[in-house]
N, CA, C and O atoms as a Tinker XYZ file with bonds, in Angstrom:
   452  protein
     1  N    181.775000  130.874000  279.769000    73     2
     2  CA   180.621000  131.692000  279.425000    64     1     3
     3  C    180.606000  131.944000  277.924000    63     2     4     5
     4  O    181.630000  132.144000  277.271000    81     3
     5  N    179.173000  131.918000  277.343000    73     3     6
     6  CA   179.355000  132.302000  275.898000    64     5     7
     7  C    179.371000  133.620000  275.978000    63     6     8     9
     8  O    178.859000  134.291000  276.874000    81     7
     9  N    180.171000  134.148000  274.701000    73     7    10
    10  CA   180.136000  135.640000  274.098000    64     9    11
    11  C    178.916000  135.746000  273.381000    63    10    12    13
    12  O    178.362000  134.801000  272.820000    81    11
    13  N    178.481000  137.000000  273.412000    73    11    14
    14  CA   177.533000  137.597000  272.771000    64    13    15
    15  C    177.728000  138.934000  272.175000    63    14    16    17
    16  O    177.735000  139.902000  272.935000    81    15
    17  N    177.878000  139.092000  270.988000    73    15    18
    18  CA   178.306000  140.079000  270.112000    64    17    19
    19  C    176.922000  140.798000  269.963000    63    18    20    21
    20  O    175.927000  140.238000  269.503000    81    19
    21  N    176.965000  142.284000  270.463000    73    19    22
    22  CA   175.174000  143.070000  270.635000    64    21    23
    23  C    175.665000  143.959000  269.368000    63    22    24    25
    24  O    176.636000  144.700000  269.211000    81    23
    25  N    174.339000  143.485000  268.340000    73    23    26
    26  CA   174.139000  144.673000  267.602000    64    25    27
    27  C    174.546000  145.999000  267.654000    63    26    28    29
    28  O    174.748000  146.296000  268.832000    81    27
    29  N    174.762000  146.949000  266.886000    73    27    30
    30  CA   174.793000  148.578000  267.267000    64    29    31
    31  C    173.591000  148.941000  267.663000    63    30    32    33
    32  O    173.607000  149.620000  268.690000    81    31
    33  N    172.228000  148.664000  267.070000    73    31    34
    34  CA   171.198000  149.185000  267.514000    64    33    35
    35  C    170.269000  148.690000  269.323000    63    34    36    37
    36  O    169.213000  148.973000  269.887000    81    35
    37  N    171.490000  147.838000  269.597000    73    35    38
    38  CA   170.881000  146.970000  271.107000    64    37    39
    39  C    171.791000  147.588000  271.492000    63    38    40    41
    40  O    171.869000  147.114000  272.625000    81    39
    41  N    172.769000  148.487000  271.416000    73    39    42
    42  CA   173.594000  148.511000  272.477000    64    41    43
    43  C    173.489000  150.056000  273.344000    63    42    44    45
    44  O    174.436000  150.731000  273.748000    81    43
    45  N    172.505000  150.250000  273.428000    73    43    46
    46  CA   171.883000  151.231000  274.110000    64    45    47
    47  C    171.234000  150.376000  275.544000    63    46    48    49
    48  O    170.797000  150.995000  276.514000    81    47
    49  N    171.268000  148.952000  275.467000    73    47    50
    50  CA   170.481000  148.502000  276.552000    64    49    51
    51  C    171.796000  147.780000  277.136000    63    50    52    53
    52  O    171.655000  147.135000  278.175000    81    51
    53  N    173.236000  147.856000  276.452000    73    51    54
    54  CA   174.381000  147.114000  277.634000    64    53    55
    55  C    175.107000  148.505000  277.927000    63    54    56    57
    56  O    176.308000  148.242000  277.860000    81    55
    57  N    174.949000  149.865000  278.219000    73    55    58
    58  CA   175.874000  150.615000  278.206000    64    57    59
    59  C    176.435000  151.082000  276.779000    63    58    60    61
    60  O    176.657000  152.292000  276.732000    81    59
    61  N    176.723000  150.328000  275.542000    73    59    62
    62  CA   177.388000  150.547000  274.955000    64    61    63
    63  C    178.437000  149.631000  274.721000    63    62    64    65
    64  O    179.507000  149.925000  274.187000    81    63
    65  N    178.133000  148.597000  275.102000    73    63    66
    66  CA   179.044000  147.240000  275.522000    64    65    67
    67  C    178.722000  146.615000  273.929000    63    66    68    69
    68  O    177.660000  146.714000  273.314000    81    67
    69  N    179.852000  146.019000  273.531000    73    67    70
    70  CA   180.215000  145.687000  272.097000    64    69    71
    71  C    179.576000  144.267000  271.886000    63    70    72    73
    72  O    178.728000  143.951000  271.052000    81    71
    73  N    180.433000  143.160000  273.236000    73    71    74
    74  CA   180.527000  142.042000  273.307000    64    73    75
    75  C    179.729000  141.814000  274.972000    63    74    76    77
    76  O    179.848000  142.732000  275.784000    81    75
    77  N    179.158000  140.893000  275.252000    73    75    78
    78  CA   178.899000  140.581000  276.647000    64    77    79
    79  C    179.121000  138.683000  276.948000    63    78    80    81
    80  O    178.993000  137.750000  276.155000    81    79
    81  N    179.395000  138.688000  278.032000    73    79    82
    82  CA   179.795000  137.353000  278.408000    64    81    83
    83  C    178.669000  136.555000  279.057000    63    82    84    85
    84  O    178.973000  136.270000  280.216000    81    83
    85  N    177.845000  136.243000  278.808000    73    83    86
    86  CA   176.561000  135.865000  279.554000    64    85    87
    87  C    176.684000  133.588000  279.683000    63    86    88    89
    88  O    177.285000  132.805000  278.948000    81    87
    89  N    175.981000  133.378000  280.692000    73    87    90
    90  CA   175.714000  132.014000  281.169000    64    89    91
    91  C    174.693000  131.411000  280.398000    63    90    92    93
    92  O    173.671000  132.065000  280.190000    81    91
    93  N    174.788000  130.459000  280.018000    73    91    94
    94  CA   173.565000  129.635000  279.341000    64    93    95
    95  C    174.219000  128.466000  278.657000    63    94    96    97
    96  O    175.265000  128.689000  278.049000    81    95
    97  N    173.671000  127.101000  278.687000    73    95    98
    98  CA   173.646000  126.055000  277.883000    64    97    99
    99  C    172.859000  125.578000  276.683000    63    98   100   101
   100  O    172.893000  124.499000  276.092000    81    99
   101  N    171.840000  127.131000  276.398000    73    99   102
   102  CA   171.254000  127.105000  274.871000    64   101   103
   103  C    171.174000  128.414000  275.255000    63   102   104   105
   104  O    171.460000  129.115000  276.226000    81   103
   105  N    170.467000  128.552000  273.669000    73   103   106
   106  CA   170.327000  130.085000  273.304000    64   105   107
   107  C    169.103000  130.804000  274.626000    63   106   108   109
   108  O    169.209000  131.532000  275.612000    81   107
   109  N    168.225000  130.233000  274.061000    73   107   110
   110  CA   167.131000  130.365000  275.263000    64   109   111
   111  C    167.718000  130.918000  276.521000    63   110   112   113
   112  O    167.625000  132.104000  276.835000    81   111
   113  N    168.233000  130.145000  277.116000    73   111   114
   114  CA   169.169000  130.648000  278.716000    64   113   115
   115  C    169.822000  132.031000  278.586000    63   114   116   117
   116  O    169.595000  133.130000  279.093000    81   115
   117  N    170.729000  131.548000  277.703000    73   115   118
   118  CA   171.889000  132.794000  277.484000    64   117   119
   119  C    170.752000  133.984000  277.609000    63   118   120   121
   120  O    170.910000  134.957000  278.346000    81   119
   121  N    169.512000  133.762000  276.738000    73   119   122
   122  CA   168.695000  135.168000  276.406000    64   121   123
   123  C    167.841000  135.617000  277.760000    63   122   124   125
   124  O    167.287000  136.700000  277.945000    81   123
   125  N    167.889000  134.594000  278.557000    73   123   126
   126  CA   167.150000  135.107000  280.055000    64   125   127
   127  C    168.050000  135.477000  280.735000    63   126   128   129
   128  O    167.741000  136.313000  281.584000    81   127
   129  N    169.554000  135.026000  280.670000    73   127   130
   130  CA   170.579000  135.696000  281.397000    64   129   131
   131  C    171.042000  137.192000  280.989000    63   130   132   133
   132  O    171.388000  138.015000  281.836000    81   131
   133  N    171.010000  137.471000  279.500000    73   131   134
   134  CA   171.013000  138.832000  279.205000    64   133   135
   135  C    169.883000  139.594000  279.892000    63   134   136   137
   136  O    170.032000  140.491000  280.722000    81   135
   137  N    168.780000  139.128000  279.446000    73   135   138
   138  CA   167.651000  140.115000  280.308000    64   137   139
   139  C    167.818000  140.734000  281.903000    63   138   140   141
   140  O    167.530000  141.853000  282.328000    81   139
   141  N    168.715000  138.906000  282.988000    73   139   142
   142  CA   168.587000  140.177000  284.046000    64   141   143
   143  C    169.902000  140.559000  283.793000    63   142   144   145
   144  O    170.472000  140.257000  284.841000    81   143
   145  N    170.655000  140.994000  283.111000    73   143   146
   146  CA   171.932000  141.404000  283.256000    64   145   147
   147  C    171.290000  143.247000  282.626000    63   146   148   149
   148  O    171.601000  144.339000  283.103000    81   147
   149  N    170.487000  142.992000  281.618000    73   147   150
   150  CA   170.165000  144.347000  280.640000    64   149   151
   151  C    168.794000  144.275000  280.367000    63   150   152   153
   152  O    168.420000  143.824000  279.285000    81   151
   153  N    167.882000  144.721000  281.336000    73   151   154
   154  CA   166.683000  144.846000  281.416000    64   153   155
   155  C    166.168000  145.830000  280.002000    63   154   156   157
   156  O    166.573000  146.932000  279.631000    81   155
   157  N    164.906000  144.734000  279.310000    73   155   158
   158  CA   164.891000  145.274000  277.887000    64   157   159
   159  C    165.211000  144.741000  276.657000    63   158   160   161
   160  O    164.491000  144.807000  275.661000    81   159
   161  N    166.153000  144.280000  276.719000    73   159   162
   162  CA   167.061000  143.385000  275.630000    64   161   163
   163  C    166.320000  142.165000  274.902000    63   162   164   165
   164  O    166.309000  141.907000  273.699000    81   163
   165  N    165.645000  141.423000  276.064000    73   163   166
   166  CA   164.813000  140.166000  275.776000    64   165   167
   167  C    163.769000  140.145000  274.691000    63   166   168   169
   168  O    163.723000  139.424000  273.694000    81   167
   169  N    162.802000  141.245000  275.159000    73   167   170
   170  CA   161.522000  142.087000  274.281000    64   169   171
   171  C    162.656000  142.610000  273.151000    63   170   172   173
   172  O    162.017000  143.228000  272.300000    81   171
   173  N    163.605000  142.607000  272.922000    73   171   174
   174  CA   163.784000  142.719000  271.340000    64   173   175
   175  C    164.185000  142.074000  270.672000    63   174   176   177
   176  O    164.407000  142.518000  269.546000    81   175
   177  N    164.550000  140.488000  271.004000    73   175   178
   178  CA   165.304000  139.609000  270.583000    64   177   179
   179  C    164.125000  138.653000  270.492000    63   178   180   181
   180  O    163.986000  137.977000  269.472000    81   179
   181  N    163.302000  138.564000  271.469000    73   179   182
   182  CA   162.505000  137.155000  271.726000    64   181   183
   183  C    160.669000  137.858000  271.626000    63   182   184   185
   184  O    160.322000  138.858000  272.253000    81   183
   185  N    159.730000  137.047000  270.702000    73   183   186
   186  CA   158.642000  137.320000  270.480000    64   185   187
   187  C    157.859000  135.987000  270.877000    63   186   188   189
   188  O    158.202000  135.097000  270.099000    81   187
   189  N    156.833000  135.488000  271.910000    73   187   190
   190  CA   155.918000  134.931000  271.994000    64   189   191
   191  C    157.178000  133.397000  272.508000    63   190   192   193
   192  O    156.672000  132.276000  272.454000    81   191
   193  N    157.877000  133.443000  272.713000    73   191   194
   194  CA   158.428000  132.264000  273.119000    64   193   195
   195  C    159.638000  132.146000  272.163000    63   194   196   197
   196  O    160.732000  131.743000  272.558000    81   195
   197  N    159.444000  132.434000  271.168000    73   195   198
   198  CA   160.384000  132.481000  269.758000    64   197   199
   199  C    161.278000  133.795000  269.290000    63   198   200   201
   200  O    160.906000  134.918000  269.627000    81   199
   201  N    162.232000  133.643000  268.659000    73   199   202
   202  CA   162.823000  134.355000  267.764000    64   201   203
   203  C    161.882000  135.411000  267.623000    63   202   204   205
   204  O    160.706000  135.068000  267.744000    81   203
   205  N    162.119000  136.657000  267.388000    73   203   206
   206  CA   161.337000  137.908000  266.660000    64   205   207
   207  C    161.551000  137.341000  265.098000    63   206   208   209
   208  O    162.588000  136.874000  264.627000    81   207
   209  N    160.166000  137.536000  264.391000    73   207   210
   210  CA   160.040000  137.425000  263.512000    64   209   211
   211  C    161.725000  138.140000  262.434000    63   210   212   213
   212  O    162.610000  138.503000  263.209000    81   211
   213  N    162.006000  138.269000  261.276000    73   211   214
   214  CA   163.380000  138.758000  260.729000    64   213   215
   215  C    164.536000  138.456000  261.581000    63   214   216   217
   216  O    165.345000  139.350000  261.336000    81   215
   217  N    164.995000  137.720000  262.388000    73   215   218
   218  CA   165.912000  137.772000  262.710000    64   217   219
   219  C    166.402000  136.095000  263.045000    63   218   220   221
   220  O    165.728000  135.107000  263.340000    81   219
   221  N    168.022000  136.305000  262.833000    73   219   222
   222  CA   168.504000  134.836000  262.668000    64   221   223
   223  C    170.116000  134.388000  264.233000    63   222   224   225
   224  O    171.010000  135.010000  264.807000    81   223
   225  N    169.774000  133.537000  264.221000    73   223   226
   226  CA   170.965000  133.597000  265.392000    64   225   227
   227  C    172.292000  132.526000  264.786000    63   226   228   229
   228  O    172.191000  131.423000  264.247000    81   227
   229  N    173.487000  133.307000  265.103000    73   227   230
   230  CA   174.414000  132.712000  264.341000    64   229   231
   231  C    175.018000  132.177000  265.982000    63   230   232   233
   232  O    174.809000  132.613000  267.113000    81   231
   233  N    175.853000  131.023000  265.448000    73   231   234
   234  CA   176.315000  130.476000  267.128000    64   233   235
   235  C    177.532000  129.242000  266.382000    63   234   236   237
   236  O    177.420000  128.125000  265.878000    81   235
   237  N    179.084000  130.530000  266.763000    73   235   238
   238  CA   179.901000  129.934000  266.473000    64   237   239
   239  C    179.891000  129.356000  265.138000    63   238   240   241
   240  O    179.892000  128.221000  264.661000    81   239
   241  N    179.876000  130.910000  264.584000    73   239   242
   242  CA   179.767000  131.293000  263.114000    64   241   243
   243  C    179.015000  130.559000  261.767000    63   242   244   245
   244  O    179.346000  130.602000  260.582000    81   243
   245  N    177.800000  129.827000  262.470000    73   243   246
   246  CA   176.949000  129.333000  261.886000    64   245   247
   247  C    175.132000  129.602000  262.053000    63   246   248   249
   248  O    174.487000  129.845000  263.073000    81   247
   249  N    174.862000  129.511000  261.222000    73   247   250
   250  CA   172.998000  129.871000  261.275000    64   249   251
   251  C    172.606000  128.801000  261.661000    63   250   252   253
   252  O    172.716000  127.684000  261.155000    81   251
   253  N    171.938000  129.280000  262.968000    73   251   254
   254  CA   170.916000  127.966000  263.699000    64   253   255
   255  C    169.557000  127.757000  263.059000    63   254   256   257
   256  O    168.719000  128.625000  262.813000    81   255
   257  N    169.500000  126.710000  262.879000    73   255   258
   258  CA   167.788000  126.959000  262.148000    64   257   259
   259  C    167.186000  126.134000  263.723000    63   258   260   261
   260  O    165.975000  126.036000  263.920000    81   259
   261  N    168.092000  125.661000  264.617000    73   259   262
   262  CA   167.470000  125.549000  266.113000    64   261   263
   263  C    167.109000  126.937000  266.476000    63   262   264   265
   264  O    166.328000  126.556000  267.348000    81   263
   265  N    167.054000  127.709000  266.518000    73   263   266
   266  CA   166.748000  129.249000  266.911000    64   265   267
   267  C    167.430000  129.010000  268.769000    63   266   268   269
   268  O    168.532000  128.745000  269.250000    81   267
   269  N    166.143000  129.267000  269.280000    73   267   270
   270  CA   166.511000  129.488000  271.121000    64   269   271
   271  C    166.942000  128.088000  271.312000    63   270   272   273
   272  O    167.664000  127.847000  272.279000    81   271
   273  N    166.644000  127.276000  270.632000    73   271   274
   274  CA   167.278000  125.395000  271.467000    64   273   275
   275  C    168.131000  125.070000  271.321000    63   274   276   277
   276  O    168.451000  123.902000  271.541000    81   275
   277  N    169.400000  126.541000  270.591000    73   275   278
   278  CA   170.759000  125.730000  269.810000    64   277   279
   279  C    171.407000  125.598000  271.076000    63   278   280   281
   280  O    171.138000  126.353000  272.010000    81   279
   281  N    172.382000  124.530000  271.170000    73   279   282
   282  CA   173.125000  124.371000  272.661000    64   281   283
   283  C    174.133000  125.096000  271.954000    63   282   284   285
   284  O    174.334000  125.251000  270.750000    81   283
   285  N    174.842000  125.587000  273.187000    73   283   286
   286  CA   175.554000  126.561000  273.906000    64   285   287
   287  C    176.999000  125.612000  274.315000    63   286   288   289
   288  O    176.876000  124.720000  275.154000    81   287
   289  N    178.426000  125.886000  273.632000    73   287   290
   290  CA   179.855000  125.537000  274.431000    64   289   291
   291  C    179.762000  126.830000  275.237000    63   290   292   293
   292  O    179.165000  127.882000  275.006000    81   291
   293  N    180.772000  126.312000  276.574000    73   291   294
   294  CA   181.489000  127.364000  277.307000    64   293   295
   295  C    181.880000  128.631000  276.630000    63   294   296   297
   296  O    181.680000  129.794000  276.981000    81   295
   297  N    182.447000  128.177000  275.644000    73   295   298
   298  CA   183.332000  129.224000  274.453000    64   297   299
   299  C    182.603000  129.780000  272.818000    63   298   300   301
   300  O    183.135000  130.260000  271.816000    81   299
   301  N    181.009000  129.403000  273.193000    73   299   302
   302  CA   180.452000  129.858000  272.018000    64   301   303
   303  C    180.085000  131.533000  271.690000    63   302   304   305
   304  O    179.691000  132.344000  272.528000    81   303
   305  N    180.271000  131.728000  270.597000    73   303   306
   306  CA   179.972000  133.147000  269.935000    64   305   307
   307  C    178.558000  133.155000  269.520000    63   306   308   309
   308  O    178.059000  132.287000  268.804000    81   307
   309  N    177.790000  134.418000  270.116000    73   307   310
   310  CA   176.558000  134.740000  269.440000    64   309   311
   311  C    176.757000  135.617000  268.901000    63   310   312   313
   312  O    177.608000  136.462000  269.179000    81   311
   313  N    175.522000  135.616000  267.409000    73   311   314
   314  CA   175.201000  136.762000  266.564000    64   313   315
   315  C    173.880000  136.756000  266.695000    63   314   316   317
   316  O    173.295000  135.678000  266.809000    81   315
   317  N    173.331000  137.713000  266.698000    73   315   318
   318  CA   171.876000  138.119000  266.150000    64   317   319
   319  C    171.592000  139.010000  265.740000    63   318   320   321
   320  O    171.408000  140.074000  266.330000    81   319
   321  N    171.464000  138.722000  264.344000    73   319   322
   322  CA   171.496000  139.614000  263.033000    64   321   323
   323  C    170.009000  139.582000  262.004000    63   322   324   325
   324  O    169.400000  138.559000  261.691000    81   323
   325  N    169.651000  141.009000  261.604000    73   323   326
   326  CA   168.508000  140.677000  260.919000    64   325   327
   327  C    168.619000  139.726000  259.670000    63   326   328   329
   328  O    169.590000  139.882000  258.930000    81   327
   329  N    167.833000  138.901000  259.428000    73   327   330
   330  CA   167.690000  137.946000  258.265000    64   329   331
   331  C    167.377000  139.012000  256.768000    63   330   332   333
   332  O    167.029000  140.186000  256.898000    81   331
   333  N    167.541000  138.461000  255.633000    73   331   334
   334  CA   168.248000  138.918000  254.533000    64   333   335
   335  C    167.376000  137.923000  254.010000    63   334   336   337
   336  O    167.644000  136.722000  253.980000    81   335
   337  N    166.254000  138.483000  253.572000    73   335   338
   338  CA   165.511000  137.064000  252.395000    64   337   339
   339  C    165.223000  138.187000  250.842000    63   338   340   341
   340  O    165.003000  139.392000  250.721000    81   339
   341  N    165.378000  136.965000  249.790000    73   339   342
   342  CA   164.969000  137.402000  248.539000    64   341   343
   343  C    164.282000  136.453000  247.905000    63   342   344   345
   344  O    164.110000  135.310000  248.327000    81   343
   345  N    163.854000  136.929000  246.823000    73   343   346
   346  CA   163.605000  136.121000  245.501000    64   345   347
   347  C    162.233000  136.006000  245.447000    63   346   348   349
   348  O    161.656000  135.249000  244.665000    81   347
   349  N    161.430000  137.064000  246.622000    73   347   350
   350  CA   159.977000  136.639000  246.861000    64   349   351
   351  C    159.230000  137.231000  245.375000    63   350   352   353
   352  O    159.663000  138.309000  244.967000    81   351
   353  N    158.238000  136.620000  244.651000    73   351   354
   354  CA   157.320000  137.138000  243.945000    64   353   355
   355  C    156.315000  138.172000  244.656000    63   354   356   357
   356  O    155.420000  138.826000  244.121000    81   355
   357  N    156.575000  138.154000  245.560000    73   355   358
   358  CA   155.064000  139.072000  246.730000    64   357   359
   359  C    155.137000  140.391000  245.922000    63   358   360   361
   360  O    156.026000  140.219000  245.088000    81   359
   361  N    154.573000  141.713000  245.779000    73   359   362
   362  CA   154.664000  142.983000  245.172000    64   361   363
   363  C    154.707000  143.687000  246.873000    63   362   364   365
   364  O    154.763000  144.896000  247.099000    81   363
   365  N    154.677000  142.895000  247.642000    73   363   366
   366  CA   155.003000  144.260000  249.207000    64   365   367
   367  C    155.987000  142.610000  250.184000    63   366   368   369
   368  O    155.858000  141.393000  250.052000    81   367
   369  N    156.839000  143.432000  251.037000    73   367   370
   370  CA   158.093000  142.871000  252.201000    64   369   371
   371  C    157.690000  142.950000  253.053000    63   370   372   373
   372  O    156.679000  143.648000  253.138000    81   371
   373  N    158.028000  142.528000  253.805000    73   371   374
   374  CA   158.031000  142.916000  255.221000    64   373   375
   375  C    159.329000  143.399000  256.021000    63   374   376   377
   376  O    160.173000  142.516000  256.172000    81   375
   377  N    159.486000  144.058000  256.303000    73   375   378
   378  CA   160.751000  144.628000  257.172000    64   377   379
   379  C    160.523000  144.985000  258.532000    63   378   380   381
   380  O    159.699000  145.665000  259.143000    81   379
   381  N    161.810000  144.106000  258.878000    73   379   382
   382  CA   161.865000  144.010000  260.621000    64   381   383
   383  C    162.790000  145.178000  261.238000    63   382   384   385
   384  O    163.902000  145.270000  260.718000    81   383
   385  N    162.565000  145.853000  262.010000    73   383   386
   386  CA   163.771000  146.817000  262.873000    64   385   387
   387  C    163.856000  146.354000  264.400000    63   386   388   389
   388  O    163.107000  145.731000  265.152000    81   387
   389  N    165.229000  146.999000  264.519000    73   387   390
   390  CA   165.531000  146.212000  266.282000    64   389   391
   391  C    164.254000  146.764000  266.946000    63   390   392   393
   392  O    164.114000  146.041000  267.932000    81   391
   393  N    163.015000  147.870000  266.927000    73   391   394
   394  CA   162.493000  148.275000  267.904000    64   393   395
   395  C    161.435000  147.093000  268.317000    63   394   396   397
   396  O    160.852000  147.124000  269.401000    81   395
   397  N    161.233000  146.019000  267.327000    73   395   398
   398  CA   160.634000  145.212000  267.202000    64   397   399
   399  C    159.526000  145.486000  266.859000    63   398   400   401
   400  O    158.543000  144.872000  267.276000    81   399
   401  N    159.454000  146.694000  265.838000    73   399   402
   402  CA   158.348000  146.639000  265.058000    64   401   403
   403  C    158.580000  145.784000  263.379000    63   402   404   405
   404  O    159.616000  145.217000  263.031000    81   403
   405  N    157.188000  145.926000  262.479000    73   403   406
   406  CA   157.240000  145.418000  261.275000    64   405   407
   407  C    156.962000  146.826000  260.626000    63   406   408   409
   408  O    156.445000  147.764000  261.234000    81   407
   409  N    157.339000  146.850000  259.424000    73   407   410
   410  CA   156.726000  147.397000  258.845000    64   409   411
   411  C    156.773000  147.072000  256.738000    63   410   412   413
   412  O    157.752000  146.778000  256.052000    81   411
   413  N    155.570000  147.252000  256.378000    73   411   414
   414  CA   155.277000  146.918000  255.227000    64   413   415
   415  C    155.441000  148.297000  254.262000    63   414   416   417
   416  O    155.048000  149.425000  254.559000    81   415
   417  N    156.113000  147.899000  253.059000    73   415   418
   418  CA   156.073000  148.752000  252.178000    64   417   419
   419  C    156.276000  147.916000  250.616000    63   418   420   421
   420  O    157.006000  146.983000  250.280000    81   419
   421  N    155.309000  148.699000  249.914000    73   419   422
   422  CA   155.603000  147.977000  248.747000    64   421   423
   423  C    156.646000  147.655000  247.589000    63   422   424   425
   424  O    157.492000  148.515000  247.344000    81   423
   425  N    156.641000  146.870000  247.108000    73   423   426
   426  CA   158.130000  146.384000  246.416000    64   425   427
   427  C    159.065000  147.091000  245.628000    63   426   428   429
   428  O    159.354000  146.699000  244.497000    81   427
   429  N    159.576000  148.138000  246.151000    73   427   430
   430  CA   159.829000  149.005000  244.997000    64   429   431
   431  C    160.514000  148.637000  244.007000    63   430   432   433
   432  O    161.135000  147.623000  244.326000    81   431
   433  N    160.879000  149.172000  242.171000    73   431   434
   434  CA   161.459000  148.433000  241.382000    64   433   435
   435  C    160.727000  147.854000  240.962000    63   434   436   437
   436  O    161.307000  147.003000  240.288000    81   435
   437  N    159.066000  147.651000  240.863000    73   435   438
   438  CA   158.564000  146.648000  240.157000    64   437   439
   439  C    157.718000  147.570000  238.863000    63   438   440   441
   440  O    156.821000  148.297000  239.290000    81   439
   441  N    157.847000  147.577000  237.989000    73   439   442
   442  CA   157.448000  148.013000  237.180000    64   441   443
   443  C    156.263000  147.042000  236.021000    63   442   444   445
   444  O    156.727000  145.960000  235.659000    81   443
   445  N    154.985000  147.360000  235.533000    73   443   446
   446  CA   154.204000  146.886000  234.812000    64   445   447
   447  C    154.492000  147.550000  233.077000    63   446   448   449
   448  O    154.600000  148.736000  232.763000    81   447
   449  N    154.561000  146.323000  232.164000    73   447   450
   450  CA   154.368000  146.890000  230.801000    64   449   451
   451  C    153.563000  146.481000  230.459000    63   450   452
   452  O    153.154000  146.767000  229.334000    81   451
């Protein structure tokens, strides 16, 4: 079974459970097997078929840019961790939270002379 390492802010939907051992041969699976294991969990991880927007899945300590299609060892480690982007010229971000909302605020630090 792969491990799945739950956020602090998800872990209100395993008990309080750190790590969980869930079934799946990709990410995708694993994430329908959490759901019936922790009803809830899914709707914060998974948007419209995909990844929630900000967030990245690490699998056996690497960033999938497969998102839900990365295959799955017996013995693989999940992360799902919010994504960390810079360097944008934009003057407003976007910021993701586990509730799976967005929210926009403008760039602070930008100053005009």
């Amino acid at each position: 079974m792969a491990r799945v390492h739950i956020p602090t802010p998800l872990r209100e939907f395993t008990d309080g459970q750190i790590k969980v051992d869930v079934e799946g041969a990709t990410v995708r699976e694993a994430v329908v097997n959490l759901e019936a294991q922790f009803p809830g969990l899914k709707n914060r991880l998974v948007q419209e078929g995909d990844l929630r927007a900000g967030l990245a899945v690490f699998v056996d300590g690497a960033n999938s840019r497969r998102g839900l299609r990365t295959k799955l060892r017996e013995d693989s480690e999940l992360f799902f961790l919010e994504s960390i982007g810079g360097g944008s010229h934009n003057r407003r971000e976007i910021q993701h939270n586990w509730s799976g909302q967005h929210h926009v605020r403008p760039d602070a630090g930008t100053a005009r002379m």
